[in-house]
N, C-alpha and C positions, 0 to 999 in steps of 0.2 A: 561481409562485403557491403559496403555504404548505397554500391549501385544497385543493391537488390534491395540491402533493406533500411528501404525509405520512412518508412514509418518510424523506425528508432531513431532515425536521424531527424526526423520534424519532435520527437520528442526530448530528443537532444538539444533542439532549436526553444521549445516553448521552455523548458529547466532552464535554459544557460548556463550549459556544462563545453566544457572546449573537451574534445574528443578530436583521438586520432586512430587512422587504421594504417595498418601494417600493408595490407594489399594496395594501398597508393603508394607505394615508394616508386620514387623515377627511377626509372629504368638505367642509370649509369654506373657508372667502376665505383665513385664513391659510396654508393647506395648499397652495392651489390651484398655487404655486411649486415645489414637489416629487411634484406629482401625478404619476406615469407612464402611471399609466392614461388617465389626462384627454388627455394627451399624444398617445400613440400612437392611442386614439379618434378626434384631432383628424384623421388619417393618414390613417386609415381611414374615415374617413365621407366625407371625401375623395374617395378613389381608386376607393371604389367608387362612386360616381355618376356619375366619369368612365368607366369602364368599362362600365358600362349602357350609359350614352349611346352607346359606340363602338363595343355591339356589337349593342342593337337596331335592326332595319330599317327604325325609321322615327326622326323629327326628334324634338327636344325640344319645342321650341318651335312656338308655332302662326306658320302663313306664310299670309299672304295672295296669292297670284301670278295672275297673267294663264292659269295652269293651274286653279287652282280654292282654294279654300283650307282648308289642312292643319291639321287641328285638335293642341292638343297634346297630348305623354304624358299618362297617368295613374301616378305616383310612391308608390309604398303604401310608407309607411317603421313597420316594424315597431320599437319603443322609441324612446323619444325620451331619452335617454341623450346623453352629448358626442357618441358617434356617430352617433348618428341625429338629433339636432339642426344637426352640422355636414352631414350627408347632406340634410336638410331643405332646408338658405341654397344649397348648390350646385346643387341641381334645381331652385330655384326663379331662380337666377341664370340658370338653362339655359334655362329656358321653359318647364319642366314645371306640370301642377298637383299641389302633394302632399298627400298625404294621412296623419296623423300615426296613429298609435295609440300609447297606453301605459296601464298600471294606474293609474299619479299622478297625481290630477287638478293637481296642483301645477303640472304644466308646459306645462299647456294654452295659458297666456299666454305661455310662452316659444316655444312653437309659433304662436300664432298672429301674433307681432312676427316672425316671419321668414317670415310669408306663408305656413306651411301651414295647411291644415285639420284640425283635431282631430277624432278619430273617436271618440268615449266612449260604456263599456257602463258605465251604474249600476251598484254594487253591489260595487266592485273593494274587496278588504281591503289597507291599508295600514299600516306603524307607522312611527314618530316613532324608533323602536328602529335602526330598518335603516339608518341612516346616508346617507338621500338613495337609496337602493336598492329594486328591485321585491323584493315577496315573495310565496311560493304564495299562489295561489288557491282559493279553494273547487270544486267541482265545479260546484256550480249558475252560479257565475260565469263556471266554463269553456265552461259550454256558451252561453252569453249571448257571448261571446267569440268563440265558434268562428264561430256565425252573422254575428255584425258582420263578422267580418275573413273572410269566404267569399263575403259578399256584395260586398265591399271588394276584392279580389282578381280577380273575374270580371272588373273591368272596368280589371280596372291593368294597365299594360304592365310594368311594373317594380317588383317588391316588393325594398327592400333589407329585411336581416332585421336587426335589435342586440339583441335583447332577450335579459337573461343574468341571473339570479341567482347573485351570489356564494355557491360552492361547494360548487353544485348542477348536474342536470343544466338547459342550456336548457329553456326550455317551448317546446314541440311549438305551434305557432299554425299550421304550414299544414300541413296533410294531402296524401296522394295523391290524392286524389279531387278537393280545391281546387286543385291544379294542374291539373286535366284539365281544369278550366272556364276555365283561363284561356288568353289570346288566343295565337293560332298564332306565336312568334317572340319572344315574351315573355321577361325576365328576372328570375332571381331570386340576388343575391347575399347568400349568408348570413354576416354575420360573425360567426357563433356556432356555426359547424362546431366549433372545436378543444372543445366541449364538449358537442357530440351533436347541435346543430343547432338553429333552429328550424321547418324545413321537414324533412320526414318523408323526402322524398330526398337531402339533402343528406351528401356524402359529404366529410371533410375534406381540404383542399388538393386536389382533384378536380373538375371542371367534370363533370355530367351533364347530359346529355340527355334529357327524355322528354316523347313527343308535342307533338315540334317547342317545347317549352319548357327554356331555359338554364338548371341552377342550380348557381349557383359557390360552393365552398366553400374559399373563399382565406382565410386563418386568420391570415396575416402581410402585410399592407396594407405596415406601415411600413418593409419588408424592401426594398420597391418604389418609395419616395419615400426611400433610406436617407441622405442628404445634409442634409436637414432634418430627419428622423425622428432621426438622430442628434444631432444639434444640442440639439432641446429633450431629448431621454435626459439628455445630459449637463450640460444645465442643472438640471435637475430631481436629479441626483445629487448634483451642486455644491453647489445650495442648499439638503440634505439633511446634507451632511457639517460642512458653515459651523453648524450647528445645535447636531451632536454632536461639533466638533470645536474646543479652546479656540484660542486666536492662538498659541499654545505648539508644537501640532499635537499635544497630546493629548485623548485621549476625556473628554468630560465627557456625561453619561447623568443628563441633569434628568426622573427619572422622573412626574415633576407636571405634566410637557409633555405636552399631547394629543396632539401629533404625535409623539412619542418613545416616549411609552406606545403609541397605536395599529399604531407599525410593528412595534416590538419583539415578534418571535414568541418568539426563546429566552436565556433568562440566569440564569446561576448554578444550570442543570439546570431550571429550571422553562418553563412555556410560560407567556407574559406576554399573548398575547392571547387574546380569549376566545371569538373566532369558532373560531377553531384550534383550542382547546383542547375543544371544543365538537365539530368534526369529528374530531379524533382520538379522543375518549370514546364516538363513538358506531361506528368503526367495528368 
């Protein structure tokens, strides 16, 4: 990813080599075929609602039996992003009830046609700039946030985590203190370890434990589905190159194309995007 790593990209800049990454595609219907991130989310929201399910002590789903009857999970899916929208349809396939949170109110109906519940704090700041993407928050909003998703938490058996701002640190949503409230055997997998987390214990690619509650900081999902995680990679690269590449099999670089522009970090010494350019000026 270009916005972490700067360093390759400034040596990208002194070679003059034109480079492009897959994680900058725009976020539109045309793009959607060369997304990787979209992709690999799709993996990941995934494998981790199987692994809750397989490793907390009680059912997903509610059971009615001749023993008594077992109420279901509670599912607290932190961003509702590919991967926590795809985390969303599997808990909800399982028998969980979920419970969605995210800053956009945009995707509240995409939450609520896959059956979960939307949790909305007024007041969330958005732009039209971000390209389909969460962006900080105010403090007052933060703290409007914290209480929703504390109160949301106490009573969840499984928080998965997605929430990530492009190339920044994650936001901090679950505290030390919110885990202590939550129920003895509980799980919390965060897929936003490999950028700080959004749970305040979360340690990357590291399972912790504390006061008898799970929280897994598995950071490569698709490493663990690699048979189809591979598949759509390589589709997605396919129909990236079909783009920039003529029937000749030389490069042609329609720099007029959104998708061509937006991936493009470096060419002929300069840095072509402007998220990038953006993070490296300010480091």
């Amino acid at each position: 990813n270009p916005l972490w790593e700067t360093g390759l990209v400034k040596t990208f800049l002194q070679q003059g080599l034109t480079s492009f990454s897959l994680d900058s595609v725009p976020r539109t219907t045309r793009a959607q075929a060369m997304d990787i991130l979209s992709s690999m989310a799709t993996v990941a929201g995934y494998k981790a609602v199987l692994e809750a399910a397989l490793r907390l002590p009680t059912f997903f789903p509610m059971f009615m039996t001749a023993a008594g009857t077992i109420r279901p999970a509670n599912v607290l899916i932190l961003g509702a992003g590919v991967a926590g929208l795809q985390a969303t349809a599997i808990a909800r396939k399982l028998g969980a009830q979920v419970y969605v949170f995210d800053v956009r109110s945009a995707v509240k109906e995409e939450v609520k046609s896959l059956g979960g519940k939307f949790v909305e704090v007024e007041g969330a700041t958005e732009s039209k700039d971000a390209g389909g993407y969460a962006v900080e928050q105010t403090e007052e909003y933060k703290q409007k946030q914290q209480q929703a998703i504390d109160a949301q938490a106490a009573k969840s058996n499984v928080i998965i985590c997605t929430a990530q701002i492009p190339g920044k640190k994650a936001p901090l949503l679950i505290s030390k203190e919110t885990v202590g409230k939550m129920k003895p055997g509980s799980i919390i997998i965060d897929l936003a370890a490999s950028t700080g987390g959004n749970c305040e214990l979360t340690k990357n690619d590291e399972t912790v434990v504390y006061k008898d509650i799970t929280i897994i900081g598995q950071s490569n999902y698709p490493a663990l589905t690699p048979l189809d995680a591979s598949r759509m990679f390589g589709k997605n690269v396919l129909n990236f190159l079909k783009l920039i590449v003529d029937g000749e099999g030389a490069l042609n670089l329609n720099f007029e194309d959104e998708i061509v522009k937006g991936t493009c970090i470096t060419h002929k010494g300069e840095i072509y995007n402007e998220r990038v350019k953006s993070v490296i000026e300010n480091i």
